[in-house]
HTML snippet that shows the backbone in 3Dmol.js (N, CA, C, O; Angstrom):
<script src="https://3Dmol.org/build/3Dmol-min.js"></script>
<div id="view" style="width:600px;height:400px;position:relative"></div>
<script>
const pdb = `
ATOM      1  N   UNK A   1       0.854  -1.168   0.000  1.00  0.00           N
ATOM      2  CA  UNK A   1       0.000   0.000   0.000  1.00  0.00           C
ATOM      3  C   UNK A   1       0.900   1.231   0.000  1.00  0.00           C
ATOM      4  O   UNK A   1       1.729   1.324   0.905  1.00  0.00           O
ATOM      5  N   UNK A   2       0.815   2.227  -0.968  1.00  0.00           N
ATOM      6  CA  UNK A   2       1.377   3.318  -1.284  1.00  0.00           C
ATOM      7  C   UNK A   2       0.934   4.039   0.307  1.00  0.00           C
ATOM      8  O   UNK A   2      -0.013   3.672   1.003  1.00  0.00           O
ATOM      9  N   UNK A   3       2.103   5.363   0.688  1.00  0.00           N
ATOM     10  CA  UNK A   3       2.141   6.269   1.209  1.00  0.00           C
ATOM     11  C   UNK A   3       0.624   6.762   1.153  1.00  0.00           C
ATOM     12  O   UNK A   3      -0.195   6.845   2.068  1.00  0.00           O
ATOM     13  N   UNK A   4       0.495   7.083  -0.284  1.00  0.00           N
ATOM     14  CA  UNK A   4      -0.561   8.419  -0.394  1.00  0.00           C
ATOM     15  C   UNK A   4      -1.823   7.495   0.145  1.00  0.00           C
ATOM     16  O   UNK A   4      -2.778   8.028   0.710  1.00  0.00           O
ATOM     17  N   UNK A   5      -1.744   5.956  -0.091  1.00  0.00           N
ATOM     18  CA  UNK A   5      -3.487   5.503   0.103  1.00  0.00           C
ATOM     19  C   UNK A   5      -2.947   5.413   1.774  1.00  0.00           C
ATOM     20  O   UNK A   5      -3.771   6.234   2.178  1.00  0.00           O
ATOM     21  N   UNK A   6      -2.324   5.101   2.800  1.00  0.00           N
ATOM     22  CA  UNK A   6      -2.512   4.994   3.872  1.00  0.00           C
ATOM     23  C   UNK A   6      -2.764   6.889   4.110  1.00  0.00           C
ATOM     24  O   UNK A   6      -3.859   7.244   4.547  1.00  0.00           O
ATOM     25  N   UNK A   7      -1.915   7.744   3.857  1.00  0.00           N
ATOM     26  CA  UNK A   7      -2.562   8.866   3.987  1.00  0.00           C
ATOM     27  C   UNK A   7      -4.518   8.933   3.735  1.00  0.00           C
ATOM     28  O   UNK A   7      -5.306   9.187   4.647  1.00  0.00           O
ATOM     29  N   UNK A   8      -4.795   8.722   2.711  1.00  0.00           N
ATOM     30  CA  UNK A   8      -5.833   9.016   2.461  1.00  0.00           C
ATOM     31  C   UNK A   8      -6.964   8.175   3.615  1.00  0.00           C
ATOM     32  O   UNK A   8      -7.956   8.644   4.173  1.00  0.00           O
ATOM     33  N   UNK A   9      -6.538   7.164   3.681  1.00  0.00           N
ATOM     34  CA  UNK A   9      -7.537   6.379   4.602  1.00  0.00           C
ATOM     35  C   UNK A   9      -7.365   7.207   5.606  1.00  0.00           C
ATOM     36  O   UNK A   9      -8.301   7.951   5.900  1.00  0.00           O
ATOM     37  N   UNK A  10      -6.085   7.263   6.379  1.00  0.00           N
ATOM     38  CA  UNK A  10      -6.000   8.019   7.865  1.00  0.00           C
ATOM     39  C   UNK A  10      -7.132   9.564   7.735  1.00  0.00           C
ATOM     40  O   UNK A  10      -7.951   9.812   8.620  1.00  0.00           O
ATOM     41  N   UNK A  11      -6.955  10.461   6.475  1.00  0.00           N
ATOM     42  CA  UNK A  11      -7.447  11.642   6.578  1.00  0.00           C
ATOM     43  C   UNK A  11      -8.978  11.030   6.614  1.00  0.00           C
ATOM     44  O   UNK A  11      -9.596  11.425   7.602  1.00  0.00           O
ATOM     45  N   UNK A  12      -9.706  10.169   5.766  1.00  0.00           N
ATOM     46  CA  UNK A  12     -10.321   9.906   5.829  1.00  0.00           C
ATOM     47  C   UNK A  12     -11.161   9.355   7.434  1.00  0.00           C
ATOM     48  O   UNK A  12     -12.312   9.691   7.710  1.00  0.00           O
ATOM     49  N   UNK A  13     -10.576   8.765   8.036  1.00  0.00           N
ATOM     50  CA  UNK A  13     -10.846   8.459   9.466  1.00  0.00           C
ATOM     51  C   UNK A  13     -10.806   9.564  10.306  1.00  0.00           C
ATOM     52  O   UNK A  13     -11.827   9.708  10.979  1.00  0.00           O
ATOM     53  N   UNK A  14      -9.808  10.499  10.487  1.00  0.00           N
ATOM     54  CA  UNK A  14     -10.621  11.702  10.886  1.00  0.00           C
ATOM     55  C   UNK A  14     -11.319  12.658  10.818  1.00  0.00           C
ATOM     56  O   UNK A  14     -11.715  13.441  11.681  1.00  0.00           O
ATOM     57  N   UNK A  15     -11.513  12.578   9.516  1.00  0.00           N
ATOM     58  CA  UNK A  15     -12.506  13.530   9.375  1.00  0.00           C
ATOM     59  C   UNK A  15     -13.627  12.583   9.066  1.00  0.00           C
ATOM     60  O   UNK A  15     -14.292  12.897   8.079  1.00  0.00           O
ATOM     61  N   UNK A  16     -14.046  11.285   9.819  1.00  0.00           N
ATOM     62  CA  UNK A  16     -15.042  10.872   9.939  1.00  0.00           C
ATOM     63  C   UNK A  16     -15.406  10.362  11.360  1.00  0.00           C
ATOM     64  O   UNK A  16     -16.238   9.533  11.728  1.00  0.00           O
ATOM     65  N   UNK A  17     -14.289  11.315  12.209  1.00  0.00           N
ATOM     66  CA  UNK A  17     -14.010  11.003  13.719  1.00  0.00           C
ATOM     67  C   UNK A  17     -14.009   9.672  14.007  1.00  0.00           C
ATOM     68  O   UNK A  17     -14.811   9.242  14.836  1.00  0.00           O
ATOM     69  N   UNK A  18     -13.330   9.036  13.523  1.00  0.00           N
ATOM     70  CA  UNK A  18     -13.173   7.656  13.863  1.00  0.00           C
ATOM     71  C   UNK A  18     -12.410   7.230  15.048  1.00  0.00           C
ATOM     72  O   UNK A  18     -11.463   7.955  15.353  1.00  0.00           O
ATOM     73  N   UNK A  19     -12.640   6.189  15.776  1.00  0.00           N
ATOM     74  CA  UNK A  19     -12.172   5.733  17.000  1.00  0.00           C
ATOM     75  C   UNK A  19     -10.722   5.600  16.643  1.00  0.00           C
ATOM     76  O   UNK A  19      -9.677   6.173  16.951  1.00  0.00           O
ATOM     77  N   UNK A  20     -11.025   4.776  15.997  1.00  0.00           N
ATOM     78  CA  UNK A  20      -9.868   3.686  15.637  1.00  0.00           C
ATOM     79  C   UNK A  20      -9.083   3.922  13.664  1.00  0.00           C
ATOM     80  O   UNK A  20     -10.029   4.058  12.889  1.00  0.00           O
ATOM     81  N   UNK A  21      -8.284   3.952  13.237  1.00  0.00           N
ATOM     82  CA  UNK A  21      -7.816   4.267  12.203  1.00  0.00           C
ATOM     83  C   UNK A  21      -6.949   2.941  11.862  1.00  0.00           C
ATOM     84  O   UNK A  21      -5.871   2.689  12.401  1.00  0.00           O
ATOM     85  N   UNK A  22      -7.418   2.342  11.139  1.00  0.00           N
ATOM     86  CA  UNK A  22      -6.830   1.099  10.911  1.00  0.00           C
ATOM     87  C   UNK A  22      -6.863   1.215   8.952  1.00  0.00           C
ATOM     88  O   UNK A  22      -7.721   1.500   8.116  1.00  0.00           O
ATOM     89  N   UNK A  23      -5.253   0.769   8.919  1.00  0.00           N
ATOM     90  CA  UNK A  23      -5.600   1.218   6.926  1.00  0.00           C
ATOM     91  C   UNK A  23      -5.380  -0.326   6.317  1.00  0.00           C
ATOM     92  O   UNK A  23      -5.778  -0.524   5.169  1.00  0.00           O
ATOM     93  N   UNK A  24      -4.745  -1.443   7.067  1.00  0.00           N
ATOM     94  CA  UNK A  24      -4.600  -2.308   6.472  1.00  0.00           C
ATOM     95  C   UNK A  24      -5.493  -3.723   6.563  1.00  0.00           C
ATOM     96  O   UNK A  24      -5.205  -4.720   7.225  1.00  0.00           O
ATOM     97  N   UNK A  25      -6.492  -3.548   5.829  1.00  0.00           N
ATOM     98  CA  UNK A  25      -7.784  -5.191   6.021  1.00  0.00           C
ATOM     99  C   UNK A  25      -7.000  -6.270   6.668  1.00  0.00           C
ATOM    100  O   UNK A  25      -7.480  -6.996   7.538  1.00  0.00           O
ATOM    101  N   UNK A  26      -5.592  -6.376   6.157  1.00  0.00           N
ATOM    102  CA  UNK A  26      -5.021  -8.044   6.032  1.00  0.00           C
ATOM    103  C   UNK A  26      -4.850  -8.346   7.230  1.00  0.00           C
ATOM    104  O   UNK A  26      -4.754  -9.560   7.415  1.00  0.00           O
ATOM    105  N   UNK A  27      -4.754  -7.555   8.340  1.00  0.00           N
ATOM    106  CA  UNK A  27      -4.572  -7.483   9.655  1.00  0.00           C
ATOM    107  C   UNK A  27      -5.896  -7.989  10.253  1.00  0.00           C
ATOM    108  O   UNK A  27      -5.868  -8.209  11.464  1.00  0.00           O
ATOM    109  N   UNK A  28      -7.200  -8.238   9.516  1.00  0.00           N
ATOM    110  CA  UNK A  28      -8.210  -8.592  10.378  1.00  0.00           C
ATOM    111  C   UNK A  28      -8.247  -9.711  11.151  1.00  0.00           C
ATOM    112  O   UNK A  28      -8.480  -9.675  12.359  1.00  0.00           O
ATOM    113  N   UNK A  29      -7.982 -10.932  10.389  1.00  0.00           N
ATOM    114  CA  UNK A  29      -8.049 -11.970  11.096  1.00  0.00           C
ATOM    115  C   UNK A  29      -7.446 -12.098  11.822  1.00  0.00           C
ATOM    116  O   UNK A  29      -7.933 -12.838  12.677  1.00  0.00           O
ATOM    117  N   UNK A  30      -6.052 -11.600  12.144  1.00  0.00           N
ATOM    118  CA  UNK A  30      -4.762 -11.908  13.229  1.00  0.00           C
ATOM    119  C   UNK A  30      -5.445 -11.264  14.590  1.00  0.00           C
ATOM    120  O   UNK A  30      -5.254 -11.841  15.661  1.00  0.00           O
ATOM    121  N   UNK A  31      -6.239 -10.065  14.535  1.00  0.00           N
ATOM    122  CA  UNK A  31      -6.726  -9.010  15.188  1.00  0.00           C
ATOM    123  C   UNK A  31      -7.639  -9.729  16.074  1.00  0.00           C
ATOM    124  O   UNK A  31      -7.576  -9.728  17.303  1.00  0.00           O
ATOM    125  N   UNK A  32      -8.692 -10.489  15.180  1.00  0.00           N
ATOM    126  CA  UNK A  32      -9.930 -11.291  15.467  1.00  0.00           C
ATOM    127  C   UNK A  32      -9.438 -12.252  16.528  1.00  0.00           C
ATOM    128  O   UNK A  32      -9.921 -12.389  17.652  1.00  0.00           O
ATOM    129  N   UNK A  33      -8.407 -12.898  16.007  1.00  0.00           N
ATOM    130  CA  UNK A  33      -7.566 -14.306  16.700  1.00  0.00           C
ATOM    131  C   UNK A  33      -7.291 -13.838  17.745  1.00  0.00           C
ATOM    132  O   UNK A  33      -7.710 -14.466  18.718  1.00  0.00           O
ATOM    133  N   UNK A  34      -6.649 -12.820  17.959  1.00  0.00           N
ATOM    134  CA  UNK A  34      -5.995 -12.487  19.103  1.00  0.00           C
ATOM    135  C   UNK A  34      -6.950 -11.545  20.345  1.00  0.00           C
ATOM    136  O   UNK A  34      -6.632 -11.423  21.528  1.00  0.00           O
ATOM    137  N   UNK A  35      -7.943 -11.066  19.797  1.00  0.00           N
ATOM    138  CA  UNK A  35      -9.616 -10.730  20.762  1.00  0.00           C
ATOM    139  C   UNK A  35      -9.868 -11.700  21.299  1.00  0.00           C
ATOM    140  O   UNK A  35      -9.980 -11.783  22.522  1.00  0.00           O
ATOM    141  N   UNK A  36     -10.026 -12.755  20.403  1.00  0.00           N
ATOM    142  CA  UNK A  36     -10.826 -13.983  20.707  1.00  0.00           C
ATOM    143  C   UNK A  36      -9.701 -14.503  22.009  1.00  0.00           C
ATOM    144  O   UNK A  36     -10.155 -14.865  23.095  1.00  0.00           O
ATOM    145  N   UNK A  37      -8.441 -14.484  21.773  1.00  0.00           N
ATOM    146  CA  UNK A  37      -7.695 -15.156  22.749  1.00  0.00           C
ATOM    147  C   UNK A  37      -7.996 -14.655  24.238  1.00  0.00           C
ATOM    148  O   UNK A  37      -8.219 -15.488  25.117  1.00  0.00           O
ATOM    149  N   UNK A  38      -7.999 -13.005  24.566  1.00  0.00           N
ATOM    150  CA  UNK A  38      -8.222 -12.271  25.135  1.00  0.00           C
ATOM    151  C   UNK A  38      -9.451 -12.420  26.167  1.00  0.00           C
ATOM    152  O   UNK A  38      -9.570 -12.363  27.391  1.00  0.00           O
ATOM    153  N   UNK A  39     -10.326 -12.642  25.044  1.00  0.00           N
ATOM    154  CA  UNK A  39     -11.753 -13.016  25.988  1.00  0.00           C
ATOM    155  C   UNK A  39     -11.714 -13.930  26.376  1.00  0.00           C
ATOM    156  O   UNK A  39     -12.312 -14.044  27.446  1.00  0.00           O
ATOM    157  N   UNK A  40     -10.893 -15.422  25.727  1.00  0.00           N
ATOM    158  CA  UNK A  40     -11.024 -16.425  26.279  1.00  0.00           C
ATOM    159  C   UNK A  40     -10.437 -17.434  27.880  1.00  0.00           C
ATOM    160  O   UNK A  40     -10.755 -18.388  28.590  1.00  0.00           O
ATOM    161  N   UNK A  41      -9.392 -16.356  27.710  1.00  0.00           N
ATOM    162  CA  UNK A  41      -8.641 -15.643  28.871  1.00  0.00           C
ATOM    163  C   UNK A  41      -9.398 -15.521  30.622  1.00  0.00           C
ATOM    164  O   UNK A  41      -9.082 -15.980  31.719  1.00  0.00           O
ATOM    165  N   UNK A  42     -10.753 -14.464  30.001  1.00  0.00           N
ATOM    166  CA  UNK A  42     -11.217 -14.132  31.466  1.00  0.00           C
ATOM    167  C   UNK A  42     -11.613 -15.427  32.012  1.00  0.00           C
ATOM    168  O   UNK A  42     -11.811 -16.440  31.341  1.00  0.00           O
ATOM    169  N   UNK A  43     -11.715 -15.322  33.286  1.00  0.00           N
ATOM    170  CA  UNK A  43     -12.581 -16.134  34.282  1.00  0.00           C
ATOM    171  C   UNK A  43     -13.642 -16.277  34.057  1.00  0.00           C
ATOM    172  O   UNK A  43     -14.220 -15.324  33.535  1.00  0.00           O
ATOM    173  N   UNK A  44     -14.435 -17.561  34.346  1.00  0.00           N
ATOM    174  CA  UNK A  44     -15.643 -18.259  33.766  1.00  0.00           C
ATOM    175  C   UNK A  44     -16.419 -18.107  35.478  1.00  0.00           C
ATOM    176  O   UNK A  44     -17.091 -19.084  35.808  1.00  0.00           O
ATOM    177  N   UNK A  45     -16.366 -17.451  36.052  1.00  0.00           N
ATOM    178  CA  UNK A  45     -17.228 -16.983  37.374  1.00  0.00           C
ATOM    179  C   UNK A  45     -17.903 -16.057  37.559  1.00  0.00           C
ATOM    180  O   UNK A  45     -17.406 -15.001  37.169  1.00  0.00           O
ATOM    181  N   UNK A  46     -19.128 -15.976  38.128  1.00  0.00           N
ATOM    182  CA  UNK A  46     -20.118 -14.997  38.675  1.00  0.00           C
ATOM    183  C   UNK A  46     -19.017 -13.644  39.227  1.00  0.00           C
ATOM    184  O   UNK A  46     -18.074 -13.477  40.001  1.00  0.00           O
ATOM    185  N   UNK A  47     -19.908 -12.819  38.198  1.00  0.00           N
ATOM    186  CA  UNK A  47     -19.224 -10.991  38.597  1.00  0.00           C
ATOM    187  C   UNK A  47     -19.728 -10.747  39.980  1.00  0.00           C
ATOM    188  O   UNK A  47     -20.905 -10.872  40.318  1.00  0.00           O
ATOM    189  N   UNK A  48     -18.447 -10.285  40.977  1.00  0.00           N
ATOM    190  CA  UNK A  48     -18.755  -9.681  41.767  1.00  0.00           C
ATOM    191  C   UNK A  48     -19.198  -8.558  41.686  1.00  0.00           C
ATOM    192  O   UNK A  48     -18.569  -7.659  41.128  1.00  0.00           O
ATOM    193  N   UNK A  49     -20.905  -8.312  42.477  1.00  0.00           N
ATOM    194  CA  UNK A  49     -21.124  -7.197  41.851  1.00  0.00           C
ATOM    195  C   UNK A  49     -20.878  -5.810  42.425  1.00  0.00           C
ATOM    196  O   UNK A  49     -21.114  -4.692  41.968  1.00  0.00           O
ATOM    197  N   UNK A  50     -20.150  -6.359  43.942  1.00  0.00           N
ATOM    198  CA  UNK A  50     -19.808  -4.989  44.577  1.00  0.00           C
ATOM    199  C   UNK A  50     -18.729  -4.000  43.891  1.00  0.00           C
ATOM    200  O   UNK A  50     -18.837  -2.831  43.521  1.00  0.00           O
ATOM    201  N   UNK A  51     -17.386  -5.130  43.851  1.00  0.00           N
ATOM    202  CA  UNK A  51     -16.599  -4.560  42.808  1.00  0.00           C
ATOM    203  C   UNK A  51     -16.915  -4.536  41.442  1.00  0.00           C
ATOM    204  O   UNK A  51     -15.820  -4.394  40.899  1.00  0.00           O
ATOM    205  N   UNK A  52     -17.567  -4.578  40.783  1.00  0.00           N
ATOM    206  CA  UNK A  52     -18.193  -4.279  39.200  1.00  0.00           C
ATOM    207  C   UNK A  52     -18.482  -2.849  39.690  1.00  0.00           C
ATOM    208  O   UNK A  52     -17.841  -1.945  39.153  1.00  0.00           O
ATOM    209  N   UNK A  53     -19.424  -2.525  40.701  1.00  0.00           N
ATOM    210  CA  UNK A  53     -20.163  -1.107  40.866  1.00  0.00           C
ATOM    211  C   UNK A  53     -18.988   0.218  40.775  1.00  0.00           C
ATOM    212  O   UNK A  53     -19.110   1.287  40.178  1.00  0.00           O
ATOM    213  N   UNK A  54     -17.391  -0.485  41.907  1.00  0.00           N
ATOM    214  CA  UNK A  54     -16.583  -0.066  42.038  1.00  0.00           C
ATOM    215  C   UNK A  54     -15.688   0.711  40.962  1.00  0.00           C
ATOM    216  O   UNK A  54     -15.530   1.928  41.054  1.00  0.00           O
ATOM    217  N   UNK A  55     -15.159   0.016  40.024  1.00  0.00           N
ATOM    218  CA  UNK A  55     -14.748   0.200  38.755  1.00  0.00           C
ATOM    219  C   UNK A  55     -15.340  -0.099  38.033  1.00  0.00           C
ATOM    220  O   UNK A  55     -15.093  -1.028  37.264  1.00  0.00           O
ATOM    221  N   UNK A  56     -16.733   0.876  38.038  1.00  0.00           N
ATOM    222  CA  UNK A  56     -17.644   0.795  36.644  1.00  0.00           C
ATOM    223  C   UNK A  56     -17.364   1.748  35.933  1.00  0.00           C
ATOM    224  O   UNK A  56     -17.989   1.717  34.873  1.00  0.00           O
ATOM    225  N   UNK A  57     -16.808   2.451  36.024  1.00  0.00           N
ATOM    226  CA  UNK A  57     -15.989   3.467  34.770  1.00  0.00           C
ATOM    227  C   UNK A  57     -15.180   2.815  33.891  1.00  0.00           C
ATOM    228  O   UNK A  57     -15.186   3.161  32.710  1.00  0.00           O
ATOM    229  N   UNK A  58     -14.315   1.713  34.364  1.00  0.00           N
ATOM    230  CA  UNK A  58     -13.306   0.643  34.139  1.00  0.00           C
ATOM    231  C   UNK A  58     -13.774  -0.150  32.674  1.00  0.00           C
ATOM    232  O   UNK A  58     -13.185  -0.455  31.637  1.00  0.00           O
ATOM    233  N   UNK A  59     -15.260  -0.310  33.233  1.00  0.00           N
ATOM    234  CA  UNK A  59     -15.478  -1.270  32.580  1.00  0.00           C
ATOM    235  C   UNK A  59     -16.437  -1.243  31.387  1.00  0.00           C
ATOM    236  O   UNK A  59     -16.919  -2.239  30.848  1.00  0.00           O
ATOM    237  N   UNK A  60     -16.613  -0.169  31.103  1.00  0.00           N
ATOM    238  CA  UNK A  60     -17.883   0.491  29.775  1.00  0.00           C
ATOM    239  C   UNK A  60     -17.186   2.174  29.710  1.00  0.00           C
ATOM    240  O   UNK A  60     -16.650   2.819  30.611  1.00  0.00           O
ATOM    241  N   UNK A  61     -17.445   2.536  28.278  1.00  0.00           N
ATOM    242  CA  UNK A  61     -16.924   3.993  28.096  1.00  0.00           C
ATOM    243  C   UNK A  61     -18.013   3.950  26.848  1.00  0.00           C
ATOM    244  O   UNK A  61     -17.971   3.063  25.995  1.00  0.00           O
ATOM    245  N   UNK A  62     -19.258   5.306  26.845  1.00  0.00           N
ATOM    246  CA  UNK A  62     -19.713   5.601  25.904  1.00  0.00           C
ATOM    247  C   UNK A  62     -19.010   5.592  24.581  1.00  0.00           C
ATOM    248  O   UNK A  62     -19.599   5.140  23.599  1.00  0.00           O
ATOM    249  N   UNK A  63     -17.290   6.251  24.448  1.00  0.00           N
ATOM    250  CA  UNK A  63     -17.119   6.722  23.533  1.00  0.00           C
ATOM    251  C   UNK A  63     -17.097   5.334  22.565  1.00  0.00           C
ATOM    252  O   UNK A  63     -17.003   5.483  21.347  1.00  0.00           O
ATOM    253  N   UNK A  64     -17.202   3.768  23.242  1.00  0.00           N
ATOM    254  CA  UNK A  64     -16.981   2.424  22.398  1.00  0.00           C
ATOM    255  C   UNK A  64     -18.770   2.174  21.959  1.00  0.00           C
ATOM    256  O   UNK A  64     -19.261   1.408  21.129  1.00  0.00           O
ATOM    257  N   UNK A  65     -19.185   2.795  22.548  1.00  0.00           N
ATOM    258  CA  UNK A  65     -21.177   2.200  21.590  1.00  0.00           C
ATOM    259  C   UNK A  65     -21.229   3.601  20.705  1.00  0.00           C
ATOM    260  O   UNK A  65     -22.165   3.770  19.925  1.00  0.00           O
ATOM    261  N   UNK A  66     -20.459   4.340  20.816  1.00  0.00           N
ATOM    262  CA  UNK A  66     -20.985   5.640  19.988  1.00  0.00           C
ATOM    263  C   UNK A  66     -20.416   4.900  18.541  1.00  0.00           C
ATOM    264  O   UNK A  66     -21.145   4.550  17.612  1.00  0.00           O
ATOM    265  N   UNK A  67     -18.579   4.722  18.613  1.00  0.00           N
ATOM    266  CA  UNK A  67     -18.128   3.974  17.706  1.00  0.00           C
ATOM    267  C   UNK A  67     -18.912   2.926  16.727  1.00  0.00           C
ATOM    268  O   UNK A  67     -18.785   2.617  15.542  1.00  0.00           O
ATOM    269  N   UNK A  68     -19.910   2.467  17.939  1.00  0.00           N
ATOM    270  CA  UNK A  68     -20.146   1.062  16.990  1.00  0.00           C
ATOM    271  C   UNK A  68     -21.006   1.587  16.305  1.00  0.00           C
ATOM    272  O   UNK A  68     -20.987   1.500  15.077  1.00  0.00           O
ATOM    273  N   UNK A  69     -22.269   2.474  17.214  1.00  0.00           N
ATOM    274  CA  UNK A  69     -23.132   2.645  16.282  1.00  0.00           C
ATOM    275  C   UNK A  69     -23.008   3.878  15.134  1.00  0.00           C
ATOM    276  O   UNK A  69     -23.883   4.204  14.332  1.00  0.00           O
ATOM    277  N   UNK A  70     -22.024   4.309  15.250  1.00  0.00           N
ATOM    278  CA  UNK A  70     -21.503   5.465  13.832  1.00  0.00           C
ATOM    279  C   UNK A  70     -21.248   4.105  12.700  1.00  0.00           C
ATOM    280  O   UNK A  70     -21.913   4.028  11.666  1.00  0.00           O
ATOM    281  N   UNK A  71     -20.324   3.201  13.025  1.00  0.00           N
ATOM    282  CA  UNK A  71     -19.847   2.084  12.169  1.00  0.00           C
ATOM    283  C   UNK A  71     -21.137   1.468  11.443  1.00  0.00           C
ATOM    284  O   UNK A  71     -21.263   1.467  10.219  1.00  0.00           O
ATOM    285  N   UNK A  72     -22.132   0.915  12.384  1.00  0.00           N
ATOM    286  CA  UNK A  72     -23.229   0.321  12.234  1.00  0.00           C
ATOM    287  C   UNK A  72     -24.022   1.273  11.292  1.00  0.00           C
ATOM    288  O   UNK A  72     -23.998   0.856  10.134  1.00  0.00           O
ATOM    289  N   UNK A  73     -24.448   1.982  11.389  1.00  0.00           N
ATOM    290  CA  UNK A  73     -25.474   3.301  10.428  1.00  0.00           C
ATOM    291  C   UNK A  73     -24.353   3.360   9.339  1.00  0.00           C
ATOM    292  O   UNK A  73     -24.808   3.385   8.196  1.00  0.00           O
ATOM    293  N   UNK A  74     -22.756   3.393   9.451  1.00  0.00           N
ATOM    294  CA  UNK A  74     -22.226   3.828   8.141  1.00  0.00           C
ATOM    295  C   UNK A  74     -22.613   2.322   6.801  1.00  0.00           C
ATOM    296  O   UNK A  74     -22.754   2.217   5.582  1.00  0.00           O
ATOM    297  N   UNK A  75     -22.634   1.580   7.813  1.00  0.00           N
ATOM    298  CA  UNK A  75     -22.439   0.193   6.780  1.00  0.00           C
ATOM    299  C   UNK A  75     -24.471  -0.105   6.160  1.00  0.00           C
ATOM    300  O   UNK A  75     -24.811  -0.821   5.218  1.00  0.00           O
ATOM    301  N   UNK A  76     -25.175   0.506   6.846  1.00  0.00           N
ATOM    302  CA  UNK A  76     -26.836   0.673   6.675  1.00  0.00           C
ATOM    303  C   UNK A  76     -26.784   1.504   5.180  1.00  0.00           C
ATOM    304  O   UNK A  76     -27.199   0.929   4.174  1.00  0.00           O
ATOM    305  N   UNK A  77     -26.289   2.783   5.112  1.00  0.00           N
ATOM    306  CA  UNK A  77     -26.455   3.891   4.035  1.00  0.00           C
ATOM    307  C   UNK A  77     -26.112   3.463   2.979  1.00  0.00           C
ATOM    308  O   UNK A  77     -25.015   2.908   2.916  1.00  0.00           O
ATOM    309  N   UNK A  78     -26.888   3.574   1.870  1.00  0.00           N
ATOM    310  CA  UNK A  78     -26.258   3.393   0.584  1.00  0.00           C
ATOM    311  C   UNK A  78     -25.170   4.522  -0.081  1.00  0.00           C
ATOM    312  O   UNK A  78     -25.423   5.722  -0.192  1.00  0.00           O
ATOM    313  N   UNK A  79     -23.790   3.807  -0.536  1.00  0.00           N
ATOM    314  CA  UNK A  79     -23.048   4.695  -0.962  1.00  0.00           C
ATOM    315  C   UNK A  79     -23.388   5.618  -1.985  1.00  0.00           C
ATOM    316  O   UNK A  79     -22.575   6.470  -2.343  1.00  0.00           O
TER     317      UNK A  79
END
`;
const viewer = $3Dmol.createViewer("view");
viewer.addModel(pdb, "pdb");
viewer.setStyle({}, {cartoon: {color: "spectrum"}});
viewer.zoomTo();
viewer.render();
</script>
């Protein structure tokens, strides 16, 4: 991938306020693999819910559902 197309994607991502700026697809699956590892990772036990209440800032941030659903409505619109 040329200079100018990773430029263009990046300008493109901010000026579509994007979370995340990612220019290369081929990276998906490795990305996927390695989420998946991540989650598979946590503990399989009942959330404590005192500490959940505790570091509930920790654990949800609007700015990740705003993301999705900008993503979600972009992929709805016809180009």
């Amino acid at each position: 991938m040329s200079a100018d197309e990773v430029g263009e994607r990046v300008l493109a991502g901010i000026r579509a306020n994007d979370l995340y700026i990612l220019t290369h697809p081929e990276f998906a699956d490795g990305m996927r693999t390695r989420f998946d590892a991540i989650l598979a990772s946590m503990p399989d036990e009942t959330i404590h819910q005192e500490r959940a209440g505790e570091i509930g800032f920790l654990l949800s941030n609007p700015v990740f559902d705003d993301q999705l659903a900008r993503r979600r409505a972009a992929l709805l619109m016809p180009s």
